[in-house]
C-alpha positions, 0 to 999 in steps of 0.5 A: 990327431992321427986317423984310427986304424981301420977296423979288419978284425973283431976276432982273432983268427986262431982263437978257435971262433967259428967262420961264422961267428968271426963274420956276424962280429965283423958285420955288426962291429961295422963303424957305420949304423947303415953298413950293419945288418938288420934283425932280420937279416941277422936272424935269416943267416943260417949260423943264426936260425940254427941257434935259435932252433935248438934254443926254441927247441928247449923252451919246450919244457917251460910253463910260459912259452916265451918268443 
C-alpha cells in the first residue's frame, strides 16, 4: 500500500480564508494527537480570544449567563 500523501494544506489559499483561520485548521488538522495545540493554547491565539470576546459580548442580553 502506497504511503498518503502528506498533509500541507487544509484550506485552499484562494478561497478567501483568513491567514489566521488557514493556520488554527492546519494546526489542529495535524495527524499526530501530540503535535495539536491544547484548549489553552487555542484559546490564547489572539484570532481566537478576539472571537470569544465579541461572542461573550453578545451573551449580554441573555437570562442565563452561559461560559
Amino acid at each position: 500500500m502506497p504511503k498518503p500523501k502528506p498533509f500541507t494544506s487544509p484550506l485552499p489559499a484562494d478561497a478567501g480564508y483568513s491567514r489566521d483561520l488557514s493556520r488554527l485548521v492546519s494546526l489542529l488538522l495535524q495527524s499526530n494527537p501530540s503535535d495539536r495545540p491544547t484548549v489553552q493554547e487555542v484559546e490564547a491565539m489572539p484570532a481566537v480570544a478576539a472571537a470569544a470576546a465579541r461572542w461573550r459580548a453578545t451573551l449580554g442580553g441573555l437570562s442565563t449567563p452561559l461560559p
